[in-house]
DRENDO-817589 format. One record per residue (C-alpha): residue number from 0; residue in one letter; y negated, x negated, z negated. Coordinates in Angstrom, 2 decimals, padded with zeros to 5 digits. Each point is the difference from the previous one (the first is absolute). Example, Ala and Ser with C-alpha at 12.3 -4.5 7.8 and 13.67 -1.06 7.14 Angstrom:
<rs>
<r seq="0" type="A" Y="004.50" X="-012.30" Z="-007.80"/>
<r seq="1" type="S" Y="-003.44" X="-001.37" Z="000.66"/>
</rs>
This chain:
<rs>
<r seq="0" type="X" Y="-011.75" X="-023.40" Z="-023.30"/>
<r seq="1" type="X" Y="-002.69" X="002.63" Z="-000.88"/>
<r seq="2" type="X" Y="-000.70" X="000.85" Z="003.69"/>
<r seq="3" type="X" Y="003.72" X="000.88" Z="000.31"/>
<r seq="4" type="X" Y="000.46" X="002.02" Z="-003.55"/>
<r seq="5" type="X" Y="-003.94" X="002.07" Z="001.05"/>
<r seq="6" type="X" Y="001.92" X="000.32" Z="003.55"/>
<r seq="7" type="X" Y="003.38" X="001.49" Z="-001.12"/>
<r seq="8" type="X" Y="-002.41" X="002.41" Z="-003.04"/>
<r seq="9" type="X" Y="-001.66" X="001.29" Z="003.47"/>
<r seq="10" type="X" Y="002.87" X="000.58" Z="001.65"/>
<r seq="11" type="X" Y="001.36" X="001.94" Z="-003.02"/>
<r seq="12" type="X" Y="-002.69" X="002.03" Z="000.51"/>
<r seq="13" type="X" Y="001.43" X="001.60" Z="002.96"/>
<r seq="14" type="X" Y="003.68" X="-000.87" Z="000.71"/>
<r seq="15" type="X" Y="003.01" X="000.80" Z="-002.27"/>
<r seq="16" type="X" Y="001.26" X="-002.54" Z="-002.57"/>
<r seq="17" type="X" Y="003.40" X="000.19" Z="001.39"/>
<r seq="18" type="X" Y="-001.80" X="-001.28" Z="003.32"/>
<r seq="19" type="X" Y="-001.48" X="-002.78" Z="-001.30"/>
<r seq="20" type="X" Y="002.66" X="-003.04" Z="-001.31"/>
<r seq="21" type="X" Y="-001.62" X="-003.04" Z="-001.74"/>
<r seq="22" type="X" Y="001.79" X="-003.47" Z="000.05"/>
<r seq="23" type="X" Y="002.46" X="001.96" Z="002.42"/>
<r seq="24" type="X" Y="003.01" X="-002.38" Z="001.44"/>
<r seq="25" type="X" Y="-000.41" X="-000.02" Z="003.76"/>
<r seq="26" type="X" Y="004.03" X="-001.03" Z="000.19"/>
<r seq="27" type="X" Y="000.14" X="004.00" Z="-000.48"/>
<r seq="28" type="X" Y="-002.44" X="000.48" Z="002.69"/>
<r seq="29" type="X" Y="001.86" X="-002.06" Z="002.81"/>
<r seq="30" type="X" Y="003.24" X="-000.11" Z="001.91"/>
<r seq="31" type="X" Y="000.40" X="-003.46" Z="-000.64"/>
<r seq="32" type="X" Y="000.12" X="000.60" Z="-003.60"/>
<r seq="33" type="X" Y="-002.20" X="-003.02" Z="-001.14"/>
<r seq="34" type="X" Y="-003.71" X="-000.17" Z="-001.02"/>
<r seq="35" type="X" Y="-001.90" X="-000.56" Z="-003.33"/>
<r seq="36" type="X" Y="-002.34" X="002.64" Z="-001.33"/>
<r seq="37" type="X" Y="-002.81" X="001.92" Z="001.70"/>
<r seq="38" type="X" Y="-002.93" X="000.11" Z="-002.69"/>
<r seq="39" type="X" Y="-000.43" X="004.03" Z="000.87"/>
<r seq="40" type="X" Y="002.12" X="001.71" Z="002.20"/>
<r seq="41" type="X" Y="-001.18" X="003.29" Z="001.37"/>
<r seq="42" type="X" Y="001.86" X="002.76" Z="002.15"/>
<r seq="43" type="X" Y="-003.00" X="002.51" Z="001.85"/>
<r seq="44" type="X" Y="000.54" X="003.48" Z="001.73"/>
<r seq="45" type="X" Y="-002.65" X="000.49" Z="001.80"/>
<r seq="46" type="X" Y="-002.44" X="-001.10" Z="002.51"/>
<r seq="47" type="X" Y="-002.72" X="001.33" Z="-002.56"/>
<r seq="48" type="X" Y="001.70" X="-002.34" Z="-002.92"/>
<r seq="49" type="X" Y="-000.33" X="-002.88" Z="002.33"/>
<r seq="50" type="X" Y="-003.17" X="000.26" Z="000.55"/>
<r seq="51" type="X" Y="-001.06" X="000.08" Z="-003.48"/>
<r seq="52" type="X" Y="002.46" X="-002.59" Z="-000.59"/>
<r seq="53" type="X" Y="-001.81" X="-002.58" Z="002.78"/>
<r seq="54" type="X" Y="-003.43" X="000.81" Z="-001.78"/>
<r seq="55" type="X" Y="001.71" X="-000.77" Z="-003.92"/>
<r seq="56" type="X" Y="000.70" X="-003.19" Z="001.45"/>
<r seq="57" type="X" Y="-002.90" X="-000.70" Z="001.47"/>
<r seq="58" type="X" Y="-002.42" X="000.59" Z="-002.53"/>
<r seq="59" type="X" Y="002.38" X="-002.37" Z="-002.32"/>
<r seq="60" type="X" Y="001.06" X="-002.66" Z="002.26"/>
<r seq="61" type="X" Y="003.36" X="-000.05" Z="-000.25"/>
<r seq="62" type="X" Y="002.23" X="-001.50" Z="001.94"/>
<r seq="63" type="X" Y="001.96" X="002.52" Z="001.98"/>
<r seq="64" type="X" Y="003.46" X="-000.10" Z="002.13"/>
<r seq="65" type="X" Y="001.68" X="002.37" Z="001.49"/>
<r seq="66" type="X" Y="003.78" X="000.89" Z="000.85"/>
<r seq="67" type="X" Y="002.33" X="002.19" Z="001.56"/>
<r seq="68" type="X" Y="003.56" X="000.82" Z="-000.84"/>
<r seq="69" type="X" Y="000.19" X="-003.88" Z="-000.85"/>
<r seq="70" type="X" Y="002.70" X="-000.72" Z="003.06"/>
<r seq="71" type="X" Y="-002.29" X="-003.01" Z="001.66"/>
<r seq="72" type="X" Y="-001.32" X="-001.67" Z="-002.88"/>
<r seq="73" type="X" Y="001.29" X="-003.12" Z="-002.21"/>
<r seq="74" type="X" Y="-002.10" X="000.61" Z="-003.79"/>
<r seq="75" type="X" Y="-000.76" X="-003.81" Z="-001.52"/>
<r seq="76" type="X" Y="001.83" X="-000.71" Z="-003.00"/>
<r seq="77" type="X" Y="-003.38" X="000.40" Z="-002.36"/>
<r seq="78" type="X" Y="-000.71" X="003.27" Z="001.43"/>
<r seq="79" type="X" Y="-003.25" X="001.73" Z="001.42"/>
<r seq="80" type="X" Y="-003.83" X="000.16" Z="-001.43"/>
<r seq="81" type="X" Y="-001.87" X="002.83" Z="-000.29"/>
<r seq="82" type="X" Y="000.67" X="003.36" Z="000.99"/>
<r seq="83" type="X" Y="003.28" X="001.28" Z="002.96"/>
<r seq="84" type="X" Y="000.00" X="002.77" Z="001.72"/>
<r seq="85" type="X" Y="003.36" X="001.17" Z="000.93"/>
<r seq="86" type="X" Y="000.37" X="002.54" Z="002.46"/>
<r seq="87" type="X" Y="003.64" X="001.99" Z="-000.36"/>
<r seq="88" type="X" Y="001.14" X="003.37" Z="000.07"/>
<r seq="89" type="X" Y="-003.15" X="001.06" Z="-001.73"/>
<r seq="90" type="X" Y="-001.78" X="-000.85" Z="003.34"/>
<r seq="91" type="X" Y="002.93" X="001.70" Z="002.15"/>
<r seq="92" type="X" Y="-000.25" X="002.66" Z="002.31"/>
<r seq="93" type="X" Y="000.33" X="001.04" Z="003.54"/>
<r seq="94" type="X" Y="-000.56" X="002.25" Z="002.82"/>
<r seq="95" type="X" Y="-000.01" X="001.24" Z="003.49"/>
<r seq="96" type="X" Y="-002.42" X="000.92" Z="002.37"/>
<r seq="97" type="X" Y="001.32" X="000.25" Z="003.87"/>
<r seq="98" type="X" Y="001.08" X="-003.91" Z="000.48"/>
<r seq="99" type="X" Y="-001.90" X="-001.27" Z="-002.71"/>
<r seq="100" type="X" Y="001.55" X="-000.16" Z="-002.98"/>
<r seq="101" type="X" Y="-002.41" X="-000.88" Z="-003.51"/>
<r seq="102" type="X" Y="001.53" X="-002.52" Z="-002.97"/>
<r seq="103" type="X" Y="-001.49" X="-000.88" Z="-003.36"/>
<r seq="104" type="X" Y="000.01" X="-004.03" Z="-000.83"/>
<r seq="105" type="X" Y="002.95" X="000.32" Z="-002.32"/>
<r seq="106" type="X" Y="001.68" X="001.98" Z="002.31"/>
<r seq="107" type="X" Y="002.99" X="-001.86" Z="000.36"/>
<r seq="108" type="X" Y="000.50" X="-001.24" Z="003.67"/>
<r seq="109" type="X" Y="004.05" X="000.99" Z="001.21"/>
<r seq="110" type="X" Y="-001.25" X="003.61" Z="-001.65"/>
<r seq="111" type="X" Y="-002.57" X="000.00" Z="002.63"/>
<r seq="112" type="X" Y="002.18" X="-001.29" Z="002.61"/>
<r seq="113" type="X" Y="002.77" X="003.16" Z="-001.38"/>
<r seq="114" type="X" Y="-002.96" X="002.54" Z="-000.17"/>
<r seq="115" type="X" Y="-001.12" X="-000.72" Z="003.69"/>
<r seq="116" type="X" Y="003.65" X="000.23" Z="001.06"/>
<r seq="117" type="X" Y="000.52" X="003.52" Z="-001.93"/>
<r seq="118" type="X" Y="-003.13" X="001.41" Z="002.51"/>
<r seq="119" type="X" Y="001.74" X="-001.72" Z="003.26"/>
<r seq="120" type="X" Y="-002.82" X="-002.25" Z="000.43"/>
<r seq="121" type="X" Y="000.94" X="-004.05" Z="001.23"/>
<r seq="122" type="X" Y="-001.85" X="-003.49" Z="-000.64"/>
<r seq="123" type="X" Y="000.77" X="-000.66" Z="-003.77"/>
<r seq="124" type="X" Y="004.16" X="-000.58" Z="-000.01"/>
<r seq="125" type="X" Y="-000.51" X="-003.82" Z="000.07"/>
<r seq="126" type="X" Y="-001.80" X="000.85" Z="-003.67"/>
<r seq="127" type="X" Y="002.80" X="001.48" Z="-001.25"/>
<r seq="128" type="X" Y="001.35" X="-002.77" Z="-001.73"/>
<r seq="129" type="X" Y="-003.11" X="-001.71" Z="-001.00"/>
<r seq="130" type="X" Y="000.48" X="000.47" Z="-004.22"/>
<r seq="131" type="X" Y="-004.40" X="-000.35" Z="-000.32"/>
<r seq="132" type="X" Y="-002.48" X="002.90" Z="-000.28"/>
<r seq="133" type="X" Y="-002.44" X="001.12" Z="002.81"/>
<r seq="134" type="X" Y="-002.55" X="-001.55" Z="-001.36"/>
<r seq="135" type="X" Y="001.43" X="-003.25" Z="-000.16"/>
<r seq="136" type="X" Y="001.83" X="000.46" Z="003.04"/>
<r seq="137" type="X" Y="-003.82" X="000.05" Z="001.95"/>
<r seq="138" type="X" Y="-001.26" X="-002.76" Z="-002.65"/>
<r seq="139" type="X" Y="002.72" X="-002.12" Z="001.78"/>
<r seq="140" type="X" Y="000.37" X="001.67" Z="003.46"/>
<r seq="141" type="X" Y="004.07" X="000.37" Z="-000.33"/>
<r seq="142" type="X" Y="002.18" X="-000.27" Z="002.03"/>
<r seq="143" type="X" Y="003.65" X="-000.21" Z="000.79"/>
<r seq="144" type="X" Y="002.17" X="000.52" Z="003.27"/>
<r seq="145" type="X" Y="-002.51" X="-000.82" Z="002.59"/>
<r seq="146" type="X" Y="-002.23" X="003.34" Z="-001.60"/>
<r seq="147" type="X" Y="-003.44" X="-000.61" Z="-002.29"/>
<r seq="148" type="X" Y="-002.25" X="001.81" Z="-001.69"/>
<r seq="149" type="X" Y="-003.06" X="-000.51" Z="001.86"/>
<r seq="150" type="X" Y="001.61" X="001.75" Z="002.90"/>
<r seq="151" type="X" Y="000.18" X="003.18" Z="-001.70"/>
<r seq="152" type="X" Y="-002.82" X="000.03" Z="-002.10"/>
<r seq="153" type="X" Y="-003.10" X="001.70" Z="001.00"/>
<r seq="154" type="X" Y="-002.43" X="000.08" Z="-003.41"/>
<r seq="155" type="X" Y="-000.15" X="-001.35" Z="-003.03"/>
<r seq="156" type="X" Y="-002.13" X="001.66" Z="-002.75"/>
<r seq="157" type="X" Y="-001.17" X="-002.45" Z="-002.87"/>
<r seq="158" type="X" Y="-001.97" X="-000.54" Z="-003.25"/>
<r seq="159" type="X" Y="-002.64" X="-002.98" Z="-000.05"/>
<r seq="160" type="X" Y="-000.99" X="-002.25" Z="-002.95"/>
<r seq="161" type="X" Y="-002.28" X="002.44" Z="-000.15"/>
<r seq="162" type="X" Y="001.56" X="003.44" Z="-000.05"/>
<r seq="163" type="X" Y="-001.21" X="000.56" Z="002.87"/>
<r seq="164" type="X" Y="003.23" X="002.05" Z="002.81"/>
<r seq="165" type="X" Y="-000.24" X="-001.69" Z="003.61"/>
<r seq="166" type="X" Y="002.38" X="000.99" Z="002.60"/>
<r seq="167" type="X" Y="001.26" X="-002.75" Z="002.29"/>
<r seq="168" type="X" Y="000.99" X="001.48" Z="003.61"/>
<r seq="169" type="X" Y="002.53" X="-002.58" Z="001.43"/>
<r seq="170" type="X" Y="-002.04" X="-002.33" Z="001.92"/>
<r seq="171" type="X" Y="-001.48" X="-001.22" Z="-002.39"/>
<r seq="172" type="X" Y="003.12" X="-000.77" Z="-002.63"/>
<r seq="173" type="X" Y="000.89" X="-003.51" Z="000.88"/>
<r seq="174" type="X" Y="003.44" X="000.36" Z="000.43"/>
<r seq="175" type="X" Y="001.54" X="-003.67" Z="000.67"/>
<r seq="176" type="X" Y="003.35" X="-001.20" Z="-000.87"/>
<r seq="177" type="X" Y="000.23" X="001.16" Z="-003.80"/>
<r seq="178" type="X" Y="-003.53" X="000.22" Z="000.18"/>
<r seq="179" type="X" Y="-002.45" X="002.89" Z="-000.25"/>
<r seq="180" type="X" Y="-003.74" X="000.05" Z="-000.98"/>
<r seq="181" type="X" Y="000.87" X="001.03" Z="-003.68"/>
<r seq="182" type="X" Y="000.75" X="-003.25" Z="-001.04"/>
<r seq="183" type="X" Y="-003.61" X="-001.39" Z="000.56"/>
<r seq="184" type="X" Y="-001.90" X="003.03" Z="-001.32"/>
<r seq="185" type="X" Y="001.98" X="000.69" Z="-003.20"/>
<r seq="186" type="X" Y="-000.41" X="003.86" Z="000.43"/>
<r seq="187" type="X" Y="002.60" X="002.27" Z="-001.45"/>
<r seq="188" type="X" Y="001.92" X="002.10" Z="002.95"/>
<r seq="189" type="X" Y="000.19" X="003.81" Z="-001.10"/>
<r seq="190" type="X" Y="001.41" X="001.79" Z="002.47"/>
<r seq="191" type="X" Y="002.16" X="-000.70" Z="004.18"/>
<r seq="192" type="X" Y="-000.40" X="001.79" Z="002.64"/>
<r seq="193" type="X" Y="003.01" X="-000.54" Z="002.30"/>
<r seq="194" type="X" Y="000.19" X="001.10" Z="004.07"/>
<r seq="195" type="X" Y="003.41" X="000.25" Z="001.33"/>
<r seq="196" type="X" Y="001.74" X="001.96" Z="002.91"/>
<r seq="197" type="X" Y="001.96" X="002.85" Z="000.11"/>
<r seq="198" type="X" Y="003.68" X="-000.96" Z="000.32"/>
<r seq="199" type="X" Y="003.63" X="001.34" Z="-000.10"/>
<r seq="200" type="X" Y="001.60" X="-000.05" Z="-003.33"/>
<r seq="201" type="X" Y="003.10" X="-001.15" Z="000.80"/>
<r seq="202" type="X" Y="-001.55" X="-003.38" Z="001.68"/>
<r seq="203" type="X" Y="-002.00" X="-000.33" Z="-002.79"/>
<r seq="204" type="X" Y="003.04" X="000.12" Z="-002.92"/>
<r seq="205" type="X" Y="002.00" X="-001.89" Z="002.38"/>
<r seq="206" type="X" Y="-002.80" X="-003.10" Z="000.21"/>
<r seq="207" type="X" Y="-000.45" X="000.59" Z="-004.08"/>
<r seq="208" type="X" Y="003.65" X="-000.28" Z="-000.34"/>
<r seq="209" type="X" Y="000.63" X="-003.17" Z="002.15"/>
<r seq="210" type="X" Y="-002.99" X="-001.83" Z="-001.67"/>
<r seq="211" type="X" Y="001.10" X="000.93" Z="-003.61"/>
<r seq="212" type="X" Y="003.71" X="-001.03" Z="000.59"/>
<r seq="213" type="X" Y="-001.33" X="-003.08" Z="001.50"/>
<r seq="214" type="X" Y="-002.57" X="-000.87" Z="-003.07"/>
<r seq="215" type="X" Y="003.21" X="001.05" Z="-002.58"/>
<r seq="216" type="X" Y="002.26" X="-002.91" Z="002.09"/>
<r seq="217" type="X" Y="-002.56" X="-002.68" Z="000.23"/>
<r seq="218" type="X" Y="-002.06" X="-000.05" Z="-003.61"/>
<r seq="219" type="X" Y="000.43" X="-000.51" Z="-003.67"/>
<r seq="220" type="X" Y="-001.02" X="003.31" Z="-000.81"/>
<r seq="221" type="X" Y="002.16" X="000.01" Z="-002.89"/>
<r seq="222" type="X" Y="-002.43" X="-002.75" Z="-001.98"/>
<r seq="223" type="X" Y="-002.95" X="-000.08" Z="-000.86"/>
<r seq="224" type="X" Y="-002.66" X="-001.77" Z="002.77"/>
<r seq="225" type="X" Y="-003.52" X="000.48" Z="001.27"/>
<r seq="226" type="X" Y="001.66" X="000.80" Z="003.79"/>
<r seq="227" type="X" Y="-000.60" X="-002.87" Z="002.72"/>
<r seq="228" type="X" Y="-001.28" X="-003.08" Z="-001.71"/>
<r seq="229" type="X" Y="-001.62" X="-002.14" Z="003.17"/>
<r seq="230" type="X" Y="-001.84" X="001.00" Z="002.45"/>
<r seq="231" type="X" Y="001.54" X="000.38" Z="003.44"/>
<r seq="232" type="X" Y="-000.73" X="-003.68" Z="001.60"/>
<r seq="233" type="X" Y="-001.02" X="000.24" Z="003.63"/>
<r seq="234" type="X" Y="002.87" X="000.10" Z="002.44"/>
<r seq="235" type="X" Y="002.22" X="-000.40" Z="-003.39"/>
<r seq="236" type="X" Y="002.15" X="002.06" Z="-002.73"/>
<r seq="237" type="X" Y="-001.47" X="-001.59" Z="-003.54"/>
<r seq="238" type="X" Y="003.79" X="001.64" Z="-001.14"/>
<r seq="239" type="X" Y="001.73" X="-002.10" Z="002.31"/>
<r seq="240" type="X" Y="-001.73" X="-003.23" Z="000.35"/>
<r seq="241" type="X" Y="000.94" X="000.14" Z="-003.85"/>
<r seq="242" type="X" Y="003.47" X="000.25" Z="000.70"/>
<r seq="243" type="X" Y="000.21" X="-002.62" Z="002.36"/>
<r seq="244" type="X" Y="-001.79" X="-002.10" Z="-002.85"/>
<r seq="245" type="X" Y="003.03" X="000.66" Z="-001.99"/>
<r seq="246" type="X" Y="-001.58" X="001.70" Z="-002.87"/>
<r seq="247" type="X" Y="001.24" X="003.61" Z="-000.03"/>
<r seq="248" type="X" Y="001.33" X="000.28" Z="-003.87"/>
<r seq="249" type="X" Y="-002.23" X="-002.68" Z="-000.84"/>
<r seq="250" type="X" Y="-001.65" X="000.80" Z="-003.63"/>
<r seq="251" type="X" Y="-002.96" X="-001.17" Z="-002.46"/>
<r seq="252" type="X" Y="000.32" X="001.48" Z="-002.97"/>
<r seq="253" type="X" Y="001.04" X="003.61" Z="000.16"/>
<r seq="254" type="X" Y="-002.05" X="000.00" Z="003.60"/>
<r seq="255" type="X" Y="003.08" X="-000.24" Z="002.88"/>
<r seq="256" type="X" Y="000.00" X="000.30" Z="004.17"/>
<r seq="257" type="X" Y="001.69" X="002.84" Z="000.49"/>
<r seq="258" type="X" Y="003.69" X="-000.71" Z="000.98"/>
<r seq="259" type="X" Y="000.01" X="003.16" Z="002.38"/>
<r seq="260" type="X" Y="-003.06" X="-000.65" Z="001.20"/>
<r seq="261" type="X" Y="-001.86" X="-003.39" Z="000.08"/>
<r seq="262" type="X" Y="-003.32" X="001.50" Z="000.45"/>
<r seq="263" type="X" Y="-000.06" X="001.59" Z="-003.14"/>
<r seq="264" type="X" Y="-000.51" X="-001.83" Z="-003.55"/>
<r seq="265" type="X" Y="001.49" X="002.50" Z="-002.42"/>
<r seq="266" type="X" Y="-000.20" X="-000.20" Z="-004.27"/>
<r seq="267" type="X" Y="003.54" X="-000.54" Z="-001.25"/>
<r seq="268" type="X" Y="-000.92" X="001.60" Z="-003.40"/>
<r seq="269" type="X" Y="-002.67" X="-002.05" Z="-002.14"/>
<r seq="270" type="X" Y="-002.39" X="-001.84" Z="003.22"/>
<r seq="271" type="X" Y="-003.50" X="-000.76" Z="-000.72"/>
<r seq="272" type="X" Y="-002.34" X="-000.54" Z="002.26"/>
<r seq="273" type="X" Y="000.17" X="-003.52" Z="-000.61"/>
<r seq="274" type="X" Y="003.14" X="-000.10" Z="001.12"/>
<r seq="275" type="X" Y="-000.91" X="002.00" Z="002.98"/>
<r seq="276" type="X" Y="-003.07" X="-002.05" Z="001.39"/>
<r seq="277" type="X" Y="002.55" X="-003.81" Z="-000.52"/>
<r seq="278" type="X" Y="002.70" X="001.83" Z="002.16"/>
<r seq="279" type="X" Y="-002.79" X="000.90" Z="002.09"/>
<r seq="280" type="X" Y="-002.07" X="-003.66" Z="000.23"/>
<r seq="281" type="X" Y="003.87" X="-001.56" Z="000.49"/>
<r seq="282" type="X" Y="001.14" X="002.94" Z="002.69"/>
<r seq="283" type="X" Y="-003.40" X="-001.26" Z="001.82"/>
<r seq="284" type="X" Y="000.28" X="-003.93" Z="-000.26"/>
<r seq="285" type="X" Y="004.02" X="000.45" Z="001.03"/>
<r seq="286" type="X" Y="-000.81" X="002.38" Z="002.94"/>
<r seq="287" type="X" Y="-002.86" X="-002.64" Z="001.30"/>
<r seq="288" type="X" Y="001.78" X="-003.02" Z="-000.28"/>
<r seq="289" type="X" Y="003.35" X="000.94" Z="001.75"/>
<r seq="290" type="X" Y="-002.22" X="002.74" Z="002.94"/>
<r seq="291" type="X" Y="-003.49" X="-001.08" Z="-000.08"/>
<r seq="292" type="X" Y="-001.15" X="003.35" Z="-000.58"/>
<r seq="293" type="X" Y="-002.09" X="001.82" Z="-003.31"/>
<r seq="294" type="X" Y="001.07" X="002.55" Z="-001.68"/>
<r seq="295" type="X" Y="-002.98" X="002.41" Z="-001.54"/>
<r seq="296" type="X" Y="000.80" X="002.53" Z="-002.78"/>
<r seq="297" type="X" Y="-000.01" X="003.35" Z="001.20"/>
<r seq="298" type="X" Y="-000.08" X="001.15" Z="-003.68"/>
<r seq="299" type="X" Y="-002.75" X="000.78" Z="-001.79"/>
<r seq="300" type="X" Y="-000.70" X="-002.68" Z="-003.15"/>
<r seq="301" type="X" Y="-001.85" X="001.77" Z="-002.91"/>
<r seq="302" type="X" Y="-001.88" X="-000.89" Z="-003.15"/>
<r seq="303" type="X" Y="000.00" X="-003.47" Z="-002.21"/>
<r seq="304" type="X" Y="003.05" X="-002.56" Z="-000.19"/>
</rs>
């Protein structure tokens, strides 16, 4: 692939070797622990890196995704083409202005949720146990406990294709049910801008408290799992028309339904992706036949099978 290897000599050019990974396993990159390789695998720091990272690609024509802290996302089993960005705690930051409070991409989500808490400001405590980054986290528009992102979220600054920064004011971001407009332009979200309210701490802690304890009881955080598998089904729970199927514990491979939590396919130790789309395909023919009703992944599926 000479595109790629003239690519990756250009990106040398200006980002550290220890930022760039070739043939980089993406089952290191993910919470769900599975994915083959990413062909280059690069970590920026700034919004000036980006940009000269959009153009490298451009002028080569390589085929470009890009990823968060990896908590929404199941990697296919022969890995990704081309070049990743991930965005991590290279891309991490925050601060406060009044009500507004500023996040980097890789910023990681409950942080921001913690950091608005710390300056007595309310809106983000349904976030705090949502395991993505910000930037993923608006990619998706998540939500949890009746709160969403596109109700606090005010701007969005991005890169283009073309290097170019645009700032996206809130009306015009999309936001749908895990939906936002990012995932039809393929631009790469820098940096949040956040309004909340001024509230009382102890209401605050108190909410952050209840919906952490309740998150603990309910789901497998203890294995590895790319969070709610299915989209919410309307007037439905996807976790508990699955139990009513009769397939919580039910397994493909190293792929299982949760057994805490049927709306959760977790990796018992060696899963591929494989196994994860056949529990998947059977979860969704079982589900139909005894309700009527489709499930739709709610994950994100990723690179060649």
């Amino acid at each position: 692939m000479p595109r790629l290897d003239n690519c990756i000599a250009k990106l040398k050019s200006f980002l550290p070797t220890e930022r760039i990974l070739t043939n980089a396993p993406m089952s290191e990159q993910t919470t769900f622990k599975i994915g083959g390789p990413a062909d280059c695998l690069i970590f920026p720091a700034s919004m000036e890196e980006i940009k000269k990272i959009m153009l490298v690609i451009k002028e080569y024509s390589v085929p470009c995704t890009i990823i968060g802290n990896g908590s929404n996302i199941l990697v296919l089993d022969k890995g990704i083409r081309g070049v990743v960005i991930k965005f991590g705690k290279e891309m991490s930051f925050m601060h406060c202005k009044g009500e507004k409070v500023y996040a980097g991409c890789g910023t990681l989500l409950h942080d921001v949720a913690k950091f608005a808490a710390a300056q007595l400001l309310t809106g983000l405590e349904f976030a705090v146990g949502i395991p993505g980054s910000t930037g993923g986290a608006v990619y998706m528009n998540a939500g949890a406990y009746g709160g969403e992102i596109k109700n606090v979220v005010t701007s969005v600054t991005a890169v283009d294709k073309s290097g170019q920064m645009i700032r996206y004011g809130a009306d015009v971001l999309d936001f749908g049910y895990r939906h936002s407009i990012f995932q039809g332009n393929a631009n790469a979200i820098c940096e949040i801008e956040f309004t909340l309210q001024k509230g009382k701490k102890e209401d605050i802690i108190t909410m952050m408290d209840e919906l952490t304890a309740k998150r603990e009881s309910k789901q497998p955080l203890e294995m590895p799992s790319a969070g709610s598998t299915f989209k919410r089904p309307p007037g439905h729970y996807a976790g508990t028309l699955i139990d009513q199927t009769g397939l919580k514990g039910f397994r493909v491979g190293g792929a299982q339904i949760s057994t805490k939590h049927a709306g959760f396919v977790v990796n018992t130790g060696k899963a591929t992706a494989q196994d994860v789309l056949q529990l998947i395909d059977e979860v969704q023919r079982r589900v139909y036949e005894k309700h009527g009703i489709k499930l739709y992944p709610e994950v994100r599926l990723i690179g060649e099978k």
